[in-house]
C-alpha positions in Angstrom: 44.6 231.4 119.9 45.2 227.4 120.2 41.9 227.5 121.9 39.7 230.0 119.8 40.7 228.0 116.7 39.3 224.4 118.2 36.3 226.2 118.8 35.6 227.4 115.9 36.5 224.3 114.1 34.1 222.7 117.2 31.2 225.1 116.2 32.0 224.4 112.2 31.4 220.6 112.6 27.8 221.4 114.7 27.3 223.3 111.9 27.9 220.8 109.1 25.9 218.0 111.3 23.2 220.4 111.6 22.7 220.7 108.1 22.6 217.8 106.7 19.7 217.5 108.7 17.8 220.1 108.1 14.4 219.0 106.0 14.1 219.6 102.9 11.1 219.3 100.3 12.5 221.9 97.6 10.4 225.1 98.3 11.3 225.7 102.2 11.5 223.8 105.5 8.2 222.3 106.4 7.3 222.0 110.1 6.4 218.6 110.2 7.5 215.4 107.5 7.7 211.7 107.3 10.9 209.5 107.3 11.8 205.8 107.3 14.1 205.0 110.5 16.3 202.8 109.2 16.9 204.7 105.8 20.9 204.7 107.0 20.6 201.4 106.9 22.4 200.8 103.4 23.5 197.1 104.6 24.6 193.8 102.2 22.5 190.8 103.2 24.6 187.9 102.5 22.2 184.2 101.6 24.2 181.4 100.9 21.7 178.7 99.8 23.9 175.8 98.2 23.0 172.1 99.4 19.2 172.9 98.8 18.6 175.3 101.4 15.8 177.8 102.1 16.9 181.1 103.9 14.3 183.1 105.7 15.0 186.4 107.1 13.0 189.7 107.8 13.4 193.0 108.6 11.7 195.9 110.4 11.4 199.3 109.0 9.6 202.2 110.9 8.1 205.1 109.1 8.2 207.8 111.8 7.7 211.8 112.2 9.9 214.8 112.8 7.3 215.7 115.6 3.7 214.6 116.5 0.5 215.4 115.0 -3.1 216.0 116.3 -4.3 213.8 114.4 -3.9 209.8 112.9 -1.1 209.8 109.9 -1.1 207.1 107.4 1.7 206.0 105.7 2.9 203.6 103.3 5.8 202.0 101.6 6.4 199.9 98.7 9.6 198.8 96.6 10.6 201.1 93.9 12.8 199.7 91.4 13.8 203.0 89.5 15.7 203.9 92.2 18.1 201.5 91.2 18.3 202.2 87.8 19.5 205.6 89.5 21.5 204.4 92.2 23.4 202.9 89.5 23.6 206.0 87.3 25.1 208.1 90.5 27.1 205.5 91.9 28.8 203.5 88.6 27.3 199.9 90.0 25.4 197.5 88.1 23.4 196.3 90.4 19.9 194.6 89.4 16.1 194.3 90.7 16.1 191.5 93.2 13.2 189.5 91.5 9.7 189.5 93.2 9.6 185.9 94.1 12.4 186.8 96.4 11.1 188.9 99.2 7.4 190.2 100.5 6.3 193.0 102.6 2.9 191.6 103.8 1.4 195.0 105.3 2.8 198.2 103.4 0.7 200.7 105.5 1.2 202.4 109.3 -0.8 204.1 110.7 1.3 206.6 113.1 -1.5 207.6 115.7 -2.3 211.3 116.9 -0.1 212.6 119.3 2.6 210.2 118.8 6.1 209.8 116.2 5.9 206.3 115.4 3.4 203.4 115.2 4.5 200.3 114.8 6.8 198.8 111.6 7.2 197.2 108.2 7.8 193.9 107.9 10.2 193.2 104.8 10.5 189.1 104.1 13.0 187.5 102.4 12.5 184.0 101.2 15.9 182.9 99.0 15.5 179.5 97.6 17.1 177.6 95.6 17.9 178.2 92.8 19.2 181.6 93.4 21.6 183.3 90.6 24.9 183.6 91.9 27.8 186.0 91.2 25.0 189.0 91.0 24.3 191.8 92.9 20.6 193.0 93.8 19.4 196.4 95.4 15.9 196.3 96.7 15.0 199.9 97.3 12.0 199.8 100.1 11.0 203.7 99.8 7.7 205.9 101.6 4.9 206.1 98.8 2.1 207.7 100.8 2.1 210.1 103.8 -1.6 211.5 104.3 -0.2 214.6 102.6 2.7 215.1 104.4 5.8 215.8 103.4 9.2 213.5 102.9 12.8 213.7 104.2 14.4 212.9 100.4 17.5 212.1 102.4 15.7 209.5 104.7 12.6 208.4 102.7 14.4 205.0 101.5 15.9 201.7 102.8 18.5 200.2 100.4 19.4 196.8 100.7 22.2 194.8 99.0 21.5 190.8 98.3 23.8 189.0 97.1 24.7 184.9 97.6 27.2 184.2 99.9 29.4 187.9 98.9 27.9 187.4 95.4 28.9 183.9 94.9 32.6 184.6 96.1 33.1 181.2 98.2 36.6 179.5 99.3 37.3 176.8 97.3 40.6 174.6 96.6 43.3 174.9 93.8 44.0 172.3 91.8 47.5 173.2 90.5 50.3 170.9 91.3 47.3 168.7 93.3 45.0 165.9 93.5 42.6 164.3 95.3 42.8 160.6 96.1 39.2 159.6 97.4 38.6 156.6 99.6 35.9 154.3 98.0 36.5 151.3 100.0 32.9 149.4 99.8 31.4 151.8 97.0 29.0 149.7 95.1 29.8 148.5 91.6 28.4 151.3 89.1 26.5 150.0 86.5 25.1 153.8 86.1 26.9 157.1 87.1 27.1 161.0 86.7 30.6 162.9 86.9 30.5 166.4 87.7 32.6 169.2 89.2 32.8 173.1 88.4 36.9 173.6 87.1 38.4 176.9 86.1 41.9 176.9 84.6 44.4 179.2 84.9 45.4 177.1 81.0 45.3 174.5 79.5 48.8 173.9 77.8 49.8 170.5 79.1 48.9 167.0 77.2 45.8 166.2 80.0 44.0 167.4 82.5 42.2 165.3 84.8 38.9 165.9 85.9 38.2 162.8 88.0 38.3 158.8 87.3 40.9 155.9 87.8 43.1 155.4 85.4 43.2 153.0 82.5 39.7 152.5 83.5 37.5 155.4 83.4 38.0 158.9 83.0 36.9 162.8 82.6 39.5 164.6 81.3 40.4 167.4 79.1 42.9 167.2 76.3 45.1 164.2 75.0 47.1 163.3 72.0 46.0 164.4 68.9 43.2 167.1 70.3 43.2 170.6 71.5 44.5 170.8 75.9 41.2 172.3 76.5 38.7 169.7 74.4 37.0 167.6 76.7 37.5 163.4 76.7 35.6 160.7 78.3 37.6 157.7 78.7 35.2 154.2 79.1 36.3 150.6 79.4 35.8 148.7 75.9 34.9 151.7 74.3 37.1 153.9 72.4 37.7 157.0 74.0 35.3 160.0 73.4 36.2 163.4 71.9 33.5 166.0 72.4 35.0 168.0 69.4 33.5 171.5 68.7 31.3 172.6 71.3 33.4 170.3 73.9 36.4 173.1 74.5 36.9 175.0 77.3 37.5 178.6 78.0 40.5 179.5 80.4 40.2 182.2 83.2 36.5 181.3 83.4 34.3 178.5 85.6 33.1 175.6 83.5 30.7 173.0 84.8 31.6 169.5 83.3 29.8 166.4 83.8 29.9 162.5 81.7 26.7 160.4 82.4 26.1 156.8 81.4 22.9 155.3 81.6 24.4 151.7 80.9 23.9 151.5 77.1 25.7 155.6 76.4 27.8 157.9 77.8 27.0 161.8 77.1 29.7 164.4 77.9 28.0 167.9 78.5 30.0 171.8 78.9 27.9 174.1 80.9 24.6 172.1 80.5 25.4 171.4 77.1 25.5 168.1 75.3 28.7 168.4 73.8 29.1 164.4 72.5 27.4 161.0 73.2 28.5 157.8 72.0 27.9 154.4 72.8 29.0 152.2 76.1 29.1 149.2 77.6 29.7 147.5 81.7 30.1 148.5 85.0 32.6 150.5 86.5 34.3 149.6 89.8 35.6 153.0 91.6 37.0 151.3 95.1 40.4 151.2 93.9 42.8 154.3 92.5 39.8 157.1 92.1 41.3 160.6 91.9 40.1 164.2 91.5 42.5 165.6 89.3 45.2 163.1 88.6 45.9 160.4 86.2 48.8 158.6 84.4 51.5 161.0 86.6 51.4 164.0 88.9 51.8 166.4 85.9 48.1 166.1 85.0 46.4 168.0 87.4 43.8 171.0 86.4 46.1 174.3 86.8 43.3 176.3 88.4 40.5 175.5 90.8 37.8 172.8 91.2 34.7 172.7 93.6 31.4 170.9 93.4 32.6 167.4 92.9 30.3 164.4 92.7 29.9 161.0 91.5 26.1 160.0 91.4 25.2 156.1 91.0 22.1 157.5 88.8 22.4 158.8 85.3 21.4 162.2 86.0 19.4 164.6 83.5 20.6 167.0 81.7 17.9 169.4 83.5 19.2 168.1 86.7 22.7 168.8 85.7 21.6 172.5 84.9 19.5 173.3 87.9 22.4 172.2 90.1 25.8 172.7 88.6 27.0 174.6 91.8 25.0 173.2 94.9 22.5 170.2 95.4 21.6 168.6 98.7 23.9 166.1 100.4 20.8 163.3 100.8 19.4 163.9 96.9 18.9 160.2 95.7 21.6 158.8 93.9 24.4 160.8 95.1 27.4 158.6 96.2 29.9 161.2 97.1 30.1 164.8 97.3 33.1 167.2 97.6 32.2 171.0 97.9 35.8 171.6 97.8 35.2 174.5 99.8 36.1 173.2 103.8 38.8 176.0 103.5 40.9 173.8 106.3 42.8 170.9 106.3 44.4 168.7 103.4 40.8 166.7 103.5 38.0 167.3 101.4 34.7 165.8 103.4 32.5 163.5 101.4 29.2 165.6 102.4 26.6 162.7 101.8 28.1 161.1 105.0 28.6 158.3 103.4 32.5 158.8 104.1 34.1 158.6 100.8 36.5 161.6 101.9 39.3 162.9 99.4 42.9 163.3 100.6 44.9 166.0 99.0 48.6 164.6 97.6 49.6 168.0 98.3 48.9 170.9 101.1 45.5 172.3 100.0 45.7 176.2 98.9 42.4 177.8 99.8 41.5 180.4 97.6 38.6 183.1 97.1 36.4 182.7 93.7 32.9 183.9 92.4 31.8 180.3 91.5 29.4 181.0 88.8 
């Protein structure tokens, strides 16, 4: 009986596997029909393209037959975007078109020759540059739109592929909570110019400071101080009274903020996201060789509680176009850039100046790596 039963079940599964692949084009099973290879090839494509890279990639699909024809079959493919906007509708995602400038298929047409199931492949190219969106998802949907009259397998007419940066802009990155950086400057030159940037996300902001980066009793980013909001932005310059950014200058917690204070010699210009959120005037030169910090200042309670990646200080005053276009990845050997800590080395108590220049940041604490859509 033990036996009879596995066989059944046996015979049951054939069964099952050989009807979900039976063709079907809604009025009966044709004899002969067109299908793309790799349409089970639902697969994430992963770029990462921080520090100014260029990712190429491309991938081979190949329209085939169920069984040969007499005769020369042409067939074609293309990109179909309202299968997204239904993949979404069955599924519950919210995945988006993957914009044009993104990929190319160069030759959209086969032609499968007589006598033969296949005949040769699709090329689809992928060219991600910078700047690509991060913390999205995108489905390109590579579907048959021709086949010389013949007809489709529905099931197997379509490639989906998922692109996304790095995960969709989930990256390792360091906290910040109950740590600093101390960064070794020894024979940076005098700044007479300079751009302060980093990407911060706090947990809160209830304490007096925060500290984004800068020596103190010199020169300083931070967020909060006496007599303003904990999450109001401050820029601290020598001779020059300290800088609140006021409305527009406040940060949101539970949320990644770019922050950046550039002085061009004459002003300093604090900007939120891209924003300008306060300028003011300033005067000197700043020397950073001794006592510069990510993330400390005064005492060890004014750390940011939360994360921090992308941290640079740039001898240049940098635009506020520039500022924009690469608030979460610019290229180690861009002009102007002293030091560079992605904060995202995910080993070690040392974050790597990535310029080379080998102003590299010592954690006063064990680094906790953590997982973060940086966006």
């Amino acid at each position: 009986m033990k036996n009879i039963k596995l066989f059944l079940f046996s015979q049951l599964v054939l069964l099952l596997i050989l009807g979900c692949n039976k063709i079907k084009d809604g009025v009966g099973e044709p004899e002969n029909a067109v299908y793309i290879n790799e349409s089970l090839a639902y697969r994430p494509i992963n770029f990462s393209v921080r520090a100014g890279a260029t990712v190429q990639n491309s991938l081979a699909l190949t329209p085939r037959l169920v069984k040969a024809e007499n005769h020369n079959v042409e067939v074609a493919v293309g990109v179909d975007n309202g299968l997204v906007v239904q993949y979404n509708e069955v599924n519950g995602t919210n995945y988006e078109f993957l914009p044009e400038k993104y990929y190319a298929i160069p030759k959209s047409n086969v032609t499968i020759p007589a006598n033969s199931v296949s005949g040769g492949t699709v090329a689809v190219n992928f060219n991600i540059t910078d700047p690509f969106p991060r913390g999205k998802l995108y489905l390109l949907p590579v579907t048959i739109t021709n086949t010389s009259g013949l007809p489709i397998v529905n099931s197997s007419k379509t490639a989906f592929y998922l692109i996304g940066d790095n995960s969709g802009g989930a990256r390792i990155v360091a906290t910040s909570t109950n740590n600093a950086f101390k960064v070794n400057f020894t024979g940076a030159p005098i700044l007479s110019n300079f751009t302060f940037e980093a990407m911060v996300y706090g947990n809160k902001f209830d304490r007096l400071i925060s500290t984004v980066m800068g020596i103190e009793g010199s020169v300083l980013l931070r967020i909060g101080d006496a007599g303003i909001p904990g999450n109001q932005m401050q820029m601290v310059m020598p001779g020059s009274p300290n800088l609140n950014t006021g409305s527009g200058g406040e940060l949101s917690a539970n949320q990644w903020h770019h922050v950046a204070a550039v002085y061009n010699g004459q002003t300093v210009s604090v900007y939120l996201d891209g924003k300008l959120a306060k300028s003011g005037p300033a005067s000197g030169t700043v020397n950073v060789t001794n006592n510069f910090y990510l993330g400390f200042s005064y005492d060890n309670q004014r750390y940011i509680d939360g994360m921090m990646c992308e941290a640079r200080v740039w001898s240049i005053a940098r635009t506020q176009q520039e500022l924009i276009a690469n608030k979460d990845y610019v290229s180690p050997e861009t002009t102007g850039l002293l030091a560079y800590w992605s904060l995202d080395d995910n080993t070690g108590n040392v974050a790597i100046d990535k310029t080379g220049h080998g102003y590299n940041a010592t954690s006063t604490s064990p680094i906790v790596w953590v997982q973060s859509i940086v966006k």
